[in-house]
DSSP file (Angstrom, degrees, kcal/mol; ACC not computed):
  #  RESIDUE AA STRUCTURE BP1 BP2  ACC     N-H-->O    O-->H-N    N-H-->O    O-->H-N    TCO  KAPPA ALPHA  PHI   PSI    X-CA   Y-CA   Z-CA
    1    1 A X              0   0    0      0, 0.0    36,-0.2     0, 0.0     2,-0.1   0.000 360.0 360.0 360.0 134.3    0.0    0.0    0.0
    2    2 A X        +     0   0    0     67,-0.1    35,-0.1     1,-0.1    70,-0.1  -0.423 360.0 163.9 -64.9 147.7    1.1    3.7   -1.0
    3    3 A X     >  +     0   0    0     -2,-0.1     4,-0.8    35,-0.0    -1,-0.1  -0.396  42.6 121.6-140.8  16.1    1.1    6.1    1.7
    4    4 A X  T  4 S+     0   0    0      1,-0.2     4,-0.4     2,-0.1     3,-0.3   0.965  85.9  31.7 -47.0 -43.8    3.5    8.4   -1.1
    5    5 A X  T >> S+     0   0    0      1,-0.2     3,-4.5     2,-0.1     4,-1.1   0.976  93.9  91.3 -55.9 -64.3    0.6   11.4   -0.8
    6    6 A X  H 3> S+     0   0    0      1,-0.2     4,-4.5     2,-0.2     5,-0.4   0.597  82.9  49.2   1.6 -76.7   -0.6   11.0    2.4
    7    7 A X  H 3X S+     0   0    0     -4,-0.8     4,-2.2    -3,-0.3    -1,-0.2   0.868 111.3  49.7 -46.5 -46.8    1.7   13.3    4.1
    8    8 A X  H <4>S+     0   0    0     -3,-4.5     5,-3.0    -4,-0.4     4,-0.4   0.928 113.2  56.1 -77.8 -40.2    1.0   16.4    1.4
    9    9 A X  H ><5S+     0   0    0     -4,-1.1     3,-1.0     3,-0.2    51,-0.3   0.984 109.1  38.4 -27.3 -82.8   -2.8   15.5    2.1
   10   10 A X  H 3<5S+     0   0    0     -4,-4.5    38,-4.9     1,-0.2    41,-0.2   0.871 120.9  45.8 -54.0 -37.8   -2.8   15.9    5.7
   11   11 A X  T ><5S-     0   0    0     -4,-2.2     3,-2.2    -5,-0.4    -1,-0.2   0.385 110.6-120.4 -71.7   4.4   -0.4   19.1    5.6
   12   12 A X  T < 5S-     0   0    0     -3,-1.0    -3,-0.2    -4,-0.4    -2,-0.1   0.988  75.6 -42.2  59.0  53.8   -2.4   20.7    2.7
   13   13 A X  T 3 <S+     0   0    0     -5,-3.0    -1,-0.2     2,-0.3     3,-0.1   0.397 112.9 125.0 115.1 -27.4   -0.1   20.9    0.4
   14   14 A X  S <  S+     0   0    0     -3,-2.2     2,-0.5    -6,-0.3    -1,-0.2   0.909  85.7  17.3 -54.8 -48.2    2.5   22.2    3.2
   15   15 A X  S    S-     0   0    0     -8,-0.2    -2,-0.3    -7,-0.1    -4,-0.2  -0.977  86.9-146.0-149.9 122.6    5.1   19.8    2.7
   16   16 A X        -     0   0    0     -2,-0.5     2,-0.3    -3,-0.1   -11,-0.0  -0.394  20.1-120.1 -94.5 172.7    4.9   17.7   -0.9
   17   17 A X        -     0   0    0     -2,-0.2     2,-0.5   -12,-0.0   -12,-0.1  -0.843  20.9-146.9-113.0 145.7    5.9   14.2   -1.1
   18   18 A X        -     0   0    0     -2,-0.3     3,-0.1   -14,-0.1     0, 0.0  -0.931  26.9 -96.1-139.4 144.0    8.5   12.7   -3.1
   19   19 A X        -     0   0    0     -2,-0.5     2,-0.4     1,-0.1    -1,-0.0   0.052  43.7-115.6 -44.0 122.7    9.0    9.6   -4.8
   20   20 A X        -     0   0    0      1,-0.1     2,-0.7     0, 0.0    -1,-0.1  -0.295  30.0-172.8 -58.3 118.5   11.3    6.7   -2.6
   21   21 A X        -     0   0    0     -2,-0.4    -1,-0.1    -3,-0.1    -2,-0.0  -0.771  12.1-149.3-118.7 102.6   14.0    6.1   -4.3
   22   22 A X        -     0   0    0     -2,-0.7     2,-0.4     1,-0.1     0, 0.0  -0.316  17.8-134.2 -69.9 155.7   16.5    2.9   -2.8
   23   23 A X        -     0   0    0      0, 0.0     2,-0.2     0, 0.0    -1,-0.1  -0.983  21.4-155.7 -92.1 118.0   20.5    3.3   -3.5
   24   24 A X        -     0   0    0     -2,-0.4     2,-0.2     2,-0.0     5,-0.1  -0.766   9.8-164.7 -93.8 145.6   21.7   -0.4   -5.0
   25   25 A X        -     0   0    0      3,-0.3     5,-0.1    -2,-0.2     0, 0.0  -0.700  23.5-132.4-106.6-176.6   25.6   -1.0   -4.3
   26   26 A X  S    S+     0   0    0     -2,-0.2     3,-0.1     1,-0.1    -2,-0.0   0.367  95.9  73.6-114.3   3.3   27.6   -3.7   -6.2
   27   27 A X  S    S+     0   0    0      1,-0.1     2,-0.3     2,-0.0    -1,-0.1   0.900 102.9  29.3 -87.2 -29.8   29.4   -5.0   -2.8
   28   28 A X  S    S-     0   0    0      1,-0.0    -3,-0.3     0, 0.0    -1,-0.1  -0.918  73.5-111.8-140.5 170.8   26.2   -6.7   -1.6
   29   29 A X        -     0   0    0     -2,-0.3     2,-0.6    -5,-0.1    -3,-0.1  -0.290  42.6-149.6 -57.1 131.9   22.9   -8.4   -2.1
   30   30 A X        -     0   0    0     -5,-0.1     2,-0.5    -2,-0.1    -6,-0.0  -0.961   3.6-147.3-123.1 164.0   20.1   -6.0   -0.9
   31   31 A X        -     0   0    0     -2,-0.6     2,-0.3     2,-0.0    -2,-0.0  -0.968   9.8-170.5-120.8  72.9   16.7   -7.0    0.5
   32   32 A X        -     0   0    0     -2,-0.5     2,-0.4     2,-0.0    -2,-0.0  -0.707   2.9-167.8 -91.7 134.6   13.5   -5.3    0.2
   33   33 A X        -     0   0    0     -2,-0.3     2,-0.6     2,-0.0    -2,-0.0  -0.996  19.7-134.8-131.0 134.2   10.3   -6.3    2.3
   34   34 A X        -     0   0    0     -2,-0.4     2,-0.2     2,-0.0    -2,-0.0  -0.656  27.1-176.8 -89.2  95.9    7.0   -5.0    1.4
   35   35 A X        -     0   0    0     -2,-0.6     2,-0.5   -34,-0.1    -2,-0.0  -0.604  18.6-146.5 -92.5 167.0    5.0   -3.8    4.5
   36   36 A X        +     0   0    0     -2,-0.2     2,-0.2     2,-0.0   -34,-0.1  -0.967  32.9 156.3-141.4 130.6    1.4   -2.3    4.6
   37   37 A X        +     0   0    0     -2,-0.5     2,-0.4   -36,-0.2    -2,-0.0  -0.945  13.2 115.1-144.4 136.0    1.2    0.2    7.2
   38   38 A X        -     0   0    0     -2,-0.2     3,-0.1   -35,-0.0   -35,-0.0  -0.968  67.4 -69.1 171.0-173.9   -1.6    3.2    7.3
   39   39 A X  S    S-     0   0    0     -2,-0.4     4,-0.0     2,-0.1    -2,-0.0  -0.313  76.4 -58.4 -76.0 164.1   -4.4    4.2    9.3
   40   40 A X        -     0   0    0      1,-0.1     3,-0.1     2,-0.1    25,-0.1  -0.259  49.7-109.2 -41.0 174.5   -7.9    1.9    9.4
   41   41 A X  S    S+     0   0    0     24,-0.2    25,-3.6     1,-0.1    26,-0.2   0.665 119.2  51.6 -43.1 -53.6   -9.6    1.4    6.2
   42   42 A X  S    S+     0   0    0     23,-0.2     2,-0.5    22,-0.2    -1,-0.1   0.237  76.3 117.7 -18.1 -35.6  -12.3    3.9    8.0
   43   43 A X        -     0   0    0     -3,-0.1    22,-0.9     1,-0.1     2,-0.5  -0.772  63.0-126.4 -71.8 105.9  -10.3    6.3    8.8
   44   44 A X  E     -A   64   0A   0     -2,-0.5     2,-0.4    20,-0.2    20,-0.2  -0.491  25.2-168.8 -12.3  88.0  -10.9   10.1    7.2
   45   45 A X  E     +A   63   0A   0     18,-2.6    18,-1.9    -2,-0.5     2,-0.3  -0.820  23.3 117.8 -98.2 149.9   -8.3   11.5    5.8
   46   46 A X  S    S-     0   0    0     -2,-0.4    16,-0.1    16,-0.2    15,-0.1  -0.996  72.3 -55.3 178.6 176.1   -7.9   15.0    4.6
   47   47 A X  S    S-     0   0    0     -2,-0.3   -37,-0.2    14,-0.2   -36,-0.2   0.010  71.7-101.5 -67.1 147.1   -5.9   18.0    5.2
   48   48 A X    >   -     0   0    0    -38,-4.9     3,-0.9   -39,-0.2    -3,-0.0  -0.523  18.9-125.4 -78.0 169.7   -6.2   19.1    9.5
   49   49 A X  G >  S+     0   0    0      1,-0.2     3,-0.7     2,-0.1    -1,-0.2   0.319 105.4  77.1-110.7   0.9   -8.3   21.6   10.1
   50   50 A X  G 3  S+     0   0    0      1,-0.4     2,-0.3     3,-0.0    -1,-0.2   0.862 109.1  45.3 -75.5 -36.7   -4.5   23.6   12.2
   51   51 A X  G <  S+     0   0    0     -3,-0.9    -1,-0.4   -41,-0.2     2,-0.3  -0.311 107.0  56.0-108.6  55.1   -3.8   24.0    8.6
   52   52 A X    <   +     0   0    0     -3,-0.7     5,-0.2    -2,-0.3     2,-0.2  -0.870  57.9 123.7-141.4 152.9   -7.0   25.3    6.7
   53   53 A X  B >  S-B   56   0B   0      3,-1.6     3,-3.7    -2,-0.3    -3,-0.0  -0.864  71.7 -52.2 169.7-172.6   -8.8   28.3    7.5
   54   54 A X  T >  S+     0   0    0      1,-0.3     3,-0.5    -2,-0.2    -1,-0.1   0.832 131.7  37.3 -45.5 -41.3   -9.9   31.6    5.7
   55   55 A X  T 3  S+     0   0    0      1,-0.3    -1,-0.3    -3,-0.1     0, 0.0   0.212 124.7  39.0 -93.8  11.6   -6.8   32.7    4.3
   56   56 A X  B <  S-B   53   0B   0     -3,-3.7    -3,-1.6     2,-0.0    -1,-0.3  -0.243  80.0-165.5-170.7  79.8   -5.4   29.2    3.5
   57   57 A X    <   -     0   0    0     -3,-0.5     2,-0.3    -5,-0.2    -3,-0.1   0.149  31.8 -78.7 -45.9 168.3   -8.2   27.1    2.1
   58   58 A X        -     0   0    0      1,-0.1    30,-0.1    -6,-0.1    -1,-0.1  -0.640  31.9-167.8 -72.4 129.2   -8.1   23.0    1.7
   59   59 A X  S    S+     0   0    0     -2,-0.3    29,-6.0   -50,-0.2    -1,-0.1   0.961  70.2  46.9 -53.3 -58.1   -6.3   21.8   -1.2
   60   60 A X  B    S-C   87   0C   0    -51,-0.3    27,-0.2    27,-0.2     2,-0.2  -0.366  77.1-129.4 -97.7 171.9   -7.5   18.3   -1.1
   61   61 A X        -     0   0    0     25,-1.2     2,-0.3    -2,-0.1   -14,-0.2  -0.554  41.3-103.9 -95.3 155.8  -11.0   17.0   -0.6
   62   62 A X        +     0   0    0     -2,-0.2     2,-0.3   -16,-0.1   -16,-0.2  -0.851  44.8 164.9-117.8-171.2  -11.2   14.3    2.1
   63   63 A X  E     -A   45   0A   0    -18,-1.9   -18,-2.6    -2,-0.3     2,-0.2  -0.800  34.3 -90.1-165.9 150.6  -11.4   10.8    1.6
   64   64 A X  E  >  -A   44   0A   0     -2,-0.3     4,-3.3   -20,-0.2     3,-0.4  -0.510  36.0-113.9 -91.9 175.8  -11.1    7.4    3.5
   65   65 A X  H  >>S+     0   0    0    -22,-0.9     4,-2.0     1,-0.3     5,-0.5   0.933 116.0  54.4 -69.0 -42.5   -8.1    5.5    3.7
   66   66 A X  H  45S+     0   0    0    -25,-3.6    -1,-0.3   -23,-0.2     4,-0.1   0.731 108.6  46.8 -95.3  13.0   -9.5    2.8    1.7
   67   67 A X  H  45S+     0   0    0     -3,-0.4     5,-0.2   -26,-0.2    -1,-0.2   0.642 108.7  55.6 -99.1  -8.5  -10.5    5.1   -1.3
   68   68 A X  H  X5S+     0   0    0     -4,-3.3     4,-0.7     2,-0.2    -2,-0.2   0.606 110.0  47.2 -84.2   2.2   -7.3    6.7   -1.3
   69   69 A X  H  X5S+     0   0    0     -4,-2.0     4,-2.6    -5,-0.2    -1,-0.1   0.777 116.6  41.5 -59.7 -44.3   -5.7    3.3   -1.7
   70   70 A X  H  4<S+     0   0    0     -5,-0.5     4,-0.4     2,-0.2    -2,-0.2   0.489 111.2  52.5 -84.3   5.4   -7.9    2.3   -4.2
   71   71 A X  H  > S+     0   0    0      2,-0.1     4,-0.6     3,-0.1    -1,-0.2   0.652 109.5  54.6 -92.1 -44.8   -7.4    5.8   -5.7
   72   72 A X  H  < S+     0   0    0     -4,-0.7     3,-0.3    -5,-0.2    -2,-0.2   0.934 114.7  42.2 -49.6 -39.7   -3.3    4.7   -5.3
   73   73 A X  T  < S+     0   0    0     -4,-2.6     2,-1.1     1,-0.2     3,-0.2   0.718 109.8  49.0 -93.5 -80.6   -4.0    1.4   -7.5
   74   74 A X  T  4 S+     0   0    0     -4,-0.4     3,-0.4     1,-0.3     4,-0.3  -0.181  73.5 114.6-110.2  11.5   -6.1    2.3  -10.1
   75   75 A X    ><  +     0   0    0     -2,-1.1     2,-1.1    -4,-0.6     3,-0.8   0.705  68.0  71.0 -46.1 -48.1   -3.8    5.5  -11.2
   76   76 A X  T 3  S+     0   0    0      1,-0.3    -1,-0.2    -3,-0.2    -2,-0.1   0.009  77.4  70.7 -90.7  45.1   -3.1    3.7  -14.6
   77   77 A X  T 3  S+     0   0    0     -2,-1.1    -1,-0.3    -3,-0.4    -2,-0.2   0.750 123.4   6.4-119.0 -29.4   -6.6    4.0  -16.2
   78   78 A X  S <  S-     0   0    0     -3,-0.8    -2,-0.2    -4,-0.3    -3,-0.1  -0.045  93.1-117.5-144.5  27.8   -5.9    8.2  -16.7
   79   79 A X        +     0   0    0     -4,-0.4    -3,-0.1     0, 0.0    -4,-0.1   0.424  69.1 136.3  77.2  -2.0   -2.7    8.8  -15.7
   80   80 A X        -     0   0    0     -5,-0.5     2,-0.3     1,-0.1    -3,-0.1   0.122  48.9-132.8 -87.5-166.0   -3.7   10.9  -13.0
   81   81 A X        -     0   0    0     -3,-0.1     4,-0.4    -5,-0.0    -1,-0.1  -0.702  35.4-100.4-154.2 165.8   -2.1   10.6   -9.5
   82   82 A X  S  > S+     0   0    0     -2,-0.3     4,-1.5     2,-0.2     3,-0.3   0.932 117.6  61.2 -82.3 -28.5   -4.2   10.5   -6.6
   83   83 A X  H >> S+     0   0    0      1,-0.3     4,-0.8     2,-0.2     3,-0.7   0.985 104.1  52.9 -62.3 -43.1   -3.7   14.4   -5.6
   84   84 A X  H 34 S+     0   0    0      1,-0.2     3,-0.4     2,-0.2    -1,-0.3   0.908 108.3  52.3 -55.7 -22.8   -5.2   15.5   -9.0
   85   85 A X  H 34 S+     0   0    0     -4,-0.4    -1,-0.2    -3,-0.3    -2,-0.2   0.956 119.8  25.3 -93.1 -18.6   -7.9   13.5   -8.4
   86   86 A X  H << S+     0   0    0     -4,-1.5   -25,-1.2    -3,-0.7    -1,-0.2   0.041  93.6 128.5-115.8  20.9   -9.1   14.6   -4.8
   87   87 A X  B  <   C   60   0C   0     -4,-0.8   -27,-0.2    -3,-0.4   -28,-0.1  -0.668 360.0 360.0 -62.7 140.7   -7.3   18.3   -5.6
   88   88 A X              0   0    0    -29,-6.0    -1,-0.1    -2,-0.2   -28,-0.1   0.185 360.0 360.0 -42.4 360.0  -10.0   20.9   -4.9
C-alpha cells in the first residue's frame, strides 16, 4: 500500500511528497520487504483543520483510507495521481 501522498494530504499541500528512491551498491545483495502500514480502512483523511482556515483554504478533498488506496492502485486508467484527483 502507498502512503506516497498521504503526508501532502494531511499538511495541505505544506510539505509535498516525493517519490522513494533505494540506492543499490555492487558489494552486496540487498533485501527489500514490502510492508502495509496506514491508518484503518475507515479512517478520514484530509488536510487538519490547524492548517486550513480563511486565508489558506483546503487543497485536497477528504477521503477514506481505503478510497485513497484504491485511488493509489487504479492511477493507470488516466494517468492521474491520486492528488489530482481529490485536488479541490
Amino acid at each position: 500500500m502507498s502512503v506516497q501522498f498521504l503526508w501532502q494530504i494531511l499538511t495541505n499541500g505544506k510539505y509535498k511528497s516525493i517519490i522513494h528512491r533505494a540506492v543499490v551498491n555492487t558489494k552486496g545483495t540487498r533485501i527489500s520487504v514490502g510492508t502495509a502500514h496506514g491508518p484503518n480502512l475507515d479512517t478520514v483523511v484530509g488536510p487538519a483543520p490547524e492548517l486550513v482556515g480563511d486565508d489558506n483554504p483546503a487543497l485536497y478533498r477528504a477521503i477514506t483510507y481505503r478510497e485513497y488506496i484504491l485511488l493509489q492502485q487504479n492511477n493507470e486508467l488516466d494517468k492521474n495521481t491520486c492528488l489530482e484527483r481529490i485536488r479541490i
